[in-house]
C-alpha positions as CSV (number, residue, x, y, z in Angstrom):
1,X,1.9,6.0,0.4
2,X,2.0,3.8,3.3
3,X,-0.5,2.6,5.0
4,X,-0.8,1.5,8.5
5,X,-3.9,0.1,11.1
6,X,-5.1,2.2,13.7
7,X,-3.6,1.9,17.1
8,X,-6.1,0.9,20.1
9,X,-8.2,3.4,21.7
10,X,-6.0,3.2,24.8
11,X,-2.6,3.7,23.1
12,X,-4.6,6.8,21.7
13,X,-5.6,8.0,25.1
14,X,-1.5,7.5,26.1
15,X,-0.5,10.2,23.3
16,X,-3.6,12.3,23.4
17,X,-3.9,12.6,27.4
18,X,-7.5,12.7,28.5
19,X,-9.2,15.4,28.1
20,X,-11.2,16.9,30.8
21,X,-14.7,15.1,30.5
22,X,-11.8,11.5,31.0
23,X,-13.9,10.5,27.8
24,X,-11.9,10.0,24.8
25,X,-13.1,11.2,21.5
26,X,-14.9,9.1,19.1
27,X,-12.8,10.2,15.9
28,X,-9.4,10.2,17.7
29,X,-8.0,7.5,15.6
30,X,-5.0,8.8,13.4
31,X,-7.0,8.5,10.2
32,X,-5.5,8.0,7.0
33,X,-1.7,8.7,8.2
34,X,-1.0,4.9,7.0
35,X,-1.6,1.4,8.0
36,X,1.3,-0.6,7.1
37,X,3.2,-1.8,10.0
38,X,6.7,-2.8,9.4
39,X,9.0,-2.2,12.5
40,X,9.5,0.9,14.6
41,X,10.0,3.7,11.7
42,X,13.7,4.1,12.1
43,X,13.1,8.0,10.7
44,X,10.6,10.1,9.0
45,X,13.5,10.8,6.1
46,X,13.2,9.3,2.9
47,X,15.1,6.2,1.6
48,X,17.3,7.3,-0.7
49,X,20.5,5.3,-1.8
50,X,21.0,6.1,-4.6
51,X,21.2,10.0,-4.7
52,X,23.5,9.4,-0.9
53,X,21.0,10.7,0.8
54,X,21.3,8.7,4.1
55,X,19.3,11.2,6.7
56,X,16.2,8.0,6.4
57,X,19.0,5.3,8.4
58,X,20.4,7.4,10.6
59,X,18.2,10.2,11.8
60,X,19.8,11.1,14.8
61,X,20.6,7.7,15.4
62,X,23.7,8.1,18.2
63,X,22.4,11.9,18.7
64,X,24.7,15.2,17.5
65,X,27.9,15.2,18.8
66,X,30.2,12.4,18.4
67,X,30.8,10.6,21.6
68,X,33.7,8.1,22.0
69,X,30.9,6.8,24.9
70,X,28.1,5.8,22.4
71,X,30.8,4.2,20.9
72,X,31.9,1.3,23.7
73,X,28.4,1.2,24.7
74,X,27.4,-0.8,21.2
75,X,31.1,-2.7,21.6
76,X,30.4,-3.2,25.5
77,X,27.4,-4.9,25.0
78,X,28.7,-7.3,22.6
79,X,32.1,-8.9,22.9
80,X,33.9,-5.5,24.2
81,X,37.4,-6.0,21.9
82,X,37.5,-2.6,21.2
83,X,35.8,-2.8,17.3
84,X,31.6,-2.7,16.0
85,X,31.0,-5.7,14.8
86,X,27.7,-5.8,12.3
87,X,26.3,-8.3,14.9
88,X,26.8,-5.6,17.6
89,X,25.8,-2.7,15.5
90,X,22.5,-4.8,14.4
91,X,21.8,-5.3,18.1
92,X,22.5,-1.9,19.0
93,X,19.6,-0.7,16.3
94,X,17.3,-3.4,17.3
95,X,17.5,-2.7,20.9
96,X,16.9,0.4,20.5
97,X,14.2,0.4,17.9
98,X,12.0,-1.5,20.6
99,X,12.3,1.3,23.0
100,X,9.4,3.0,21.9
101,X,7.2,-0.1,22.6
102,X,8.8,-0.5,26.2
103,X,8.2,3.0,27.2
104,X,4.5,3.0,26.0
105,X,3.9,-0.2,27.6
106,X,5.6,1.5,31.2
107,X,3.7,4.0,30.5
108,X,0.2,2.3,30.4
109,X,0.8,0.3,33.3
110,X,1.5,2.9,35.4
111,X,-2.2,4.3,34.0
112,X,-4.1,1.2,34.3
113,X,-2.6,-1.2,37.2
114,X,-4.8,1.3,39.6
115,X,-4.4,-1.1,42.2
116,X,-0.6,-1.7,41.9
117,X,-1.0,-5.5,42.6
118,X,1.4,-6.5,38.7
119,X,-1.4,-7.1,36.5
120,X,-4.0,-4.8,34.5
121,X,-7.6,-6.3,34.7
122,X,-10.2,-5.8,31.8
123,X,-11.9,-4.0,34.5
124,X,-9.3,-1.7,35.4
125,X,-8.0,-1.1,31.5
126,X,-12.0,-0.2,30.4
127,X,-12.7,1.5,33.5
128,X,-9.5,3.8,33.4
129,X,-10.7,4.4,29.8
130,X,-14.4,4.6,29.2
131,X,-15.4,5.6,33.0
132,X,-17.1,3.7,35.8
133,X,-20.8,2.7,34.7
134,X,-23.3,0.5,36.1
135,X,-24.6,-3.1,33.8
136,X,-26.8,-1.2,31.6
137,X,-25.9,2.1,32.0
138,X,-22.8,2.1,30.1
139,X,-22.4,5.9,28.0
140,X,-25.9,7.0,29.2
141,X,-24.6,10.3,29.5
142,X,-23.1,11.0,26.3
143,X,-24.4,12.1,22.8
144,X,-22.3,9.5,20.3
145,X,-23.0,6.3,23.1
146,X,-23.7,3.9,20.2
147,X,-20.0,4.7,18.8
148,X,-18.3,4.5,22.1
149,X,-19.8,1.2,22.5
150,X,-18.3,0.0,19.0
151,X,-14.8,1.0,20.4
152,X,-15.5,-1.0,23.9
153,X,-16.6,-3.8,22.0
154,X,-13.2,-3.8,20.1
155,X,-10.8,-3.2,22.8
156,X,-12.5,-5.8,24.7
157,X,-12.0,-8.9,22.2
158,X,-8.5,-7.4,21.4
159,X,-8.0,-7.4,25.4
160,X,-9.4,-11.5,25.6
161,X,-6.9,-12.3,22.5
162,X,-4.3,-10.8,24.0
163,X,-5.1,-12.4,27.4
164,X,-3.9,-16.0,26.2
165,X,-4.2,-17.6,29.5
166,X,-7.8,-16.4,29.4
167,X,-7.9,-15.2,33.1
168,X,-9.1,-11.3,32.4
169,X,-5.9,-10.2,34.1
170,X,-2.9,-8.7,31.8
171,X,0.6,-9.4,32.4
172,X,3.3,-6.9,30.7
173,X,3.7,-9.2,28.1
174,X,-0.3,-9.5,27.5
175,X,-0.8,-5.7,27.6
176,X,1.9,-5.8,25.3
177,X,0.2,-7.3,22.6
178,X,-2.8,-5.6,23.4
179,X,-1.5,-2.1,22.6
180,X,1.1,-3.3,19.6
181,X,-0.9,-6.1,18.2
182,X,1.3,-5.6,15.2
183,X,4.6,-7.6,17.3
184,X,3.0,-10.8,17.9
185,X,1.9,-13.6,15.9
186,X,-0.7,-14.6,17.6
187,X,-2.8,-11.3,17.1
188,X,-2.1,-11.1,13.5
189,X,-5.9,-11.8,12.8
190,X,-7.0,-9.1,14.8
191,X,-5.2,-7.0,13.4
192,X,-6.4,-7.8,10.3
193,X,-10.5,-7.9,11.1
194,X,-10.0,-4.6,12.8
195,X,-8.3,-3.2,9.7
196,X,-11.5,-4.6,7.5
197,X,-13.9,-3.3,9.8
198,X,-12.2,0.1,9.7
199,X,-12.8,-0.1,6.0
200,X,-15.0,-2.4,4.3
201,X,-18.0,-0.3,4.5
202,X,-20.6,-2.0,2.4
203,X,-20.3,-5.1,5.0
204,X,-19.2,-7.5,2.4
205,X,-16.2,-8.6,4.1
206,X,-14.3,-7.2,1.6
207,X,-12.0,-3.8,0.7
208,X,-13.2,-2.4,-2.6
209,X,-10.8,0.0,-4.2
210,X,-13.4,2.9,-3.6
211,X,-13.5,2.0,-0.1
212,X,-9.4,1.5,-0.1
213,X,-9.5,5.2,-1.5
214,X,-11.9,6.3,1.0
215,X,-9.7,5.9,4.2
216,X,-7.1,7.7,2.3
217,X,-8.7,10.5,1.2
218,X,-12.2,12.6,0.1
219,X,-12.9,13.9,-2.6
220,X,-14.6,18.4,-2.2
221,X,-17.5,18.4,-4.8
222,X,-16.2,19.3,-7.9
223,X,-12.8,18.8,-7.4
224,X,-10.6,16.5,-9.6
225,X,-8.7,13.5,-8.0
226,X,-4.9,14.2,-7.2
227,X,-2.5,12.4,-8.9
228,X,-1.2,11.1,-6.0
229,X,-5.1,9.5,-5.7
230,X,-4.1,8.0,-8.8
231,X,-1.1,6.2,-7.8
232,X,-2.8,4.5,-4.7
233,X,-5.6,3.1,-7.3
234,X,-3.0,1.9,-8.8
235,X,-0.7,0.7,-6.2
236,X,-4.4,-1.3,-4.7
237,X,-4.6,-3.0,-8.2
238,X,-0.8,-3.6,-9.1
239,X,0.5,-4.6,-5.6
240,X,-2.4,-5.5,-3.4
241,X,-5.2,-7.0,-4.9
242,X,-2.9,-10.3,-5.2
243,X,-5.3,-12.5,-6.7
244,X,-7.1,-9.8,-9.2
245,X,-10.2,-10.0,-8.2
246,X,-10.4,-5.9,-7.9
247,X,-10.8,-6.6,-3.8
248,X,-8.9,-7.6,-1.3
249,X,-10.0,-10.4,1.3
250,X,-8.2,-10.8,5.1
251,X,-5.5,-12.5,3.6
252,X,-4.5,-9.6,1.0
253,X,-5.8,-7.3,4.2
254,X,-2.9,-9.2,6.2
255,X,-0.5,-8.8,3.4
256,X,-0.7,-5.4,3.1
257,X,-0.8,-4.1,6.8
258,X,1.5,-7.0,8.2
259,X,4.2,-7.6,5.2
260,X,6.5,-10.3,5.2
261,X,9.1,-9.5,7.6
262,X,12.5,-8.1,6.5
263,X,15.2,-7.8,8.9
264,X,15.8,-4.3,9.0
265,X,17.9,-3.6,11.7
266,X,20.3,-5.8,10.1
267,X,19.7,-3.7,6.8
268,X,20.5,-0.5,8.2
269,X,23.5,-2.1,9.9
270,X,25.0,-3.8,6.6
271,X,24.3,-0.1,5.5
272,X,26.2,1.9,7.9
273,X,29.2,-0.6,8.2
274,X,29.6,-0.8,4.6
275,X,29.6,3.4,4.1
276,X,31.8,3.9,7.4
277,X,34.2,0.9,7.0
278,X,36.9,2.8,5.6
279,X,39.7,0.2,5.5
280,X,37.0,-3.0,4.8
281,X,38.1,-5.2,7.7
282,X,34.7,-6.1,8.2
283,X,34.5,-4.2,11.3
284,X,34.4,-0.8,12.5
285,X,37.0,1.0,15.1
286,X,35.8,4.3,16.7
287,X,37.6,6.3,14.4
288,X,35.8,5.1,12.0
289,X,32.0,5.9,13.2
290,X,33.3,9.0,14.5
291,X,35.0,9.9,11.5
292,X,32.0,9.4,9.1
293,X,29.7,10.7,12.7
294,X,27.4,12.7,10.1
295,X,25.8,9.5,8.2
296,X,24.7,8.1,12.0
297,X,23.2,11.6,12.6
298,X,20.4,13.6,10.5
299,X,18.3,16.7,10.8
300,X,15.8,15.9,13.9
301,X,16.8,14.3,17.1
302,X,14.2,11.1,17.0
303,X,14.6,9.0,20.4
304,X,18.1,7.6,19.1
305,X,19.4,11.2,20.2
306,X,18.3,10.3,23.9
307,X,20.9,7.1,24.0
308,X,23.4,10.3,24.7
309,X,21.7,11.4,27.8
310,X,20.3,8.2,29.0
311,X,21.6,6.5,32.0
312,X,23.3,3.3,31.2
313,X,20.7,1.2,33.0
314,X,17.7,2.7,31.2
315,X,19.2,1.8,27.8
């Protein structure tokens, strides 16, 4: 399965919306549903060339109905001579793969630049989050105070690694790599030490496979592991205990939650021009996408299907 860090509290919050009390909850982390980060997930389908099942590429990718407008959109923004180059058809996926992280970040500023002056102080982000309280006070007045304190302790040295000007004030860019730590280098280590921390829970700076396991999944009394269980043991000795020492340090840690990068958008592109380029010019004319319109667009509408309804400066 894969595997993927937990998001910040405060990305959380954005998806969750507040409940009434403003206090978010101490087990709202996404648990278990996978740390690895690659890029944006370009569908929930499965990868499967080989049996031509392309729903995984192109979920939904240009939305339903094919649309001659789509179309000179992707040529538009490139050199506009009427044909999809892959260059234009990679940039097209790309672009849109980093929508997600736009909109999220828009939609935190708007929550936590409460005094609209272009920048999102630590005050303002942990205030907006975890409440006003007095030095000394903080989380007086709730039952699990010790565990909210953990989590303001975390988002407060991801917020000063983020902030690389050191001035407590976030720019777009800084609460940028605050809430997708994952897209920038220089918070790779964080990352990675909050991804230890989740797990390692003998505190020997180190994931054993029982502790690997344990994010994953636990175990009723009595009942045998799944096979699936099985496979991860496997997978955690096979693939990411590199050095086979039966645990994994912060460098296999990093490894496994932050893999090398792969270009995918230029993947899925090489993909799609190579199924859809009917007379193998190298290219593709509109005919040819909206001839072969069903391998762009799967089951579910995912936020590709929104490029149809978009306006043309949003996109």
């Amino acid at each position: 399965g894969l595997m993927m860090w937990r998001p910040s509290l405060l990305l959380l919050l954005l998806l969750l919306r507040r409940g009434a009390q403003g206090k978010p909850s101490p087990d709202a982390g996404p648990h278990g549903q996978g740390r690895v980060h690659h890029a944006a997930p370009l569908s929930e389908a499965t990868h499967d060339d080989a049996h031509g099942n392309f729903q995984y590429d192109h979920e939904a990718f240009l939305g339903r109905e094919p649309s001659p407008r789509i179309v000179d959109r992707m040529d538009r923004a490139g050199d506009g001579d009427g044909w999809v180059s892959l260059a234009e058809l990679r940039a097209w996926i790309a672009h849109t793969q980093q929508r997600h992280i736009r909109d999220s970040v828009s939609a935190a500023w708007n929550t936590y630049d409460t005094d609209r002056d272009g920048r999102v102080g630590w005050e303002e982000l942990r205030n907006a989050t975890y409440g006003h309280y007095e030095p000394g006070e903080e989380f007086h007045d709730v039952e699990d105070a010790e565990t909210y304190k953990k989590m303001l302790t975390r988002d407060e040295r991801r917020f000063r690694v983020a902030d690389q000007d050191g001035d407590s004030m976030a720019t777009r860019e800084e609460l940028t790599a605050f809430l997708h730590p994952e897209e920038f280098p220089h918070m790779r280590d964080i990352v990675i030490a909050e991804t230890l921390e989740d797990l390692d829970k003998n505190k020997d700076g180190y994931v054993q496979v029982d502790e690997y396991i344990a994010d994953l999944y636990s175990a009723e009394p009595g009942e045998e592991e799944p096979a699936w269980v099985q496979t991860e043991r496997e997978q955690f000795r096979d693939f990411r205990d590199l050095n086979k020492d039966g645990k994994l340090d912060g460098s296999e840690v990093g490894h496994w939650v932050l893999p090398p990068a792969q270009d995918q958008p230029l993947v899925e592109a090489n993909h799609l021009l190579h199924e859809s380029d009917t007379d193998k010019d190298g290219r593709l004319s509109k005919a040819e996408i909206l001839g072969n319109w069903n391998m762009f667009v799967g089951s579910q509408a995912t936020n590709y299907g929104e490029d149809l309804t978009r306006h043309h400066d949003e996109l």
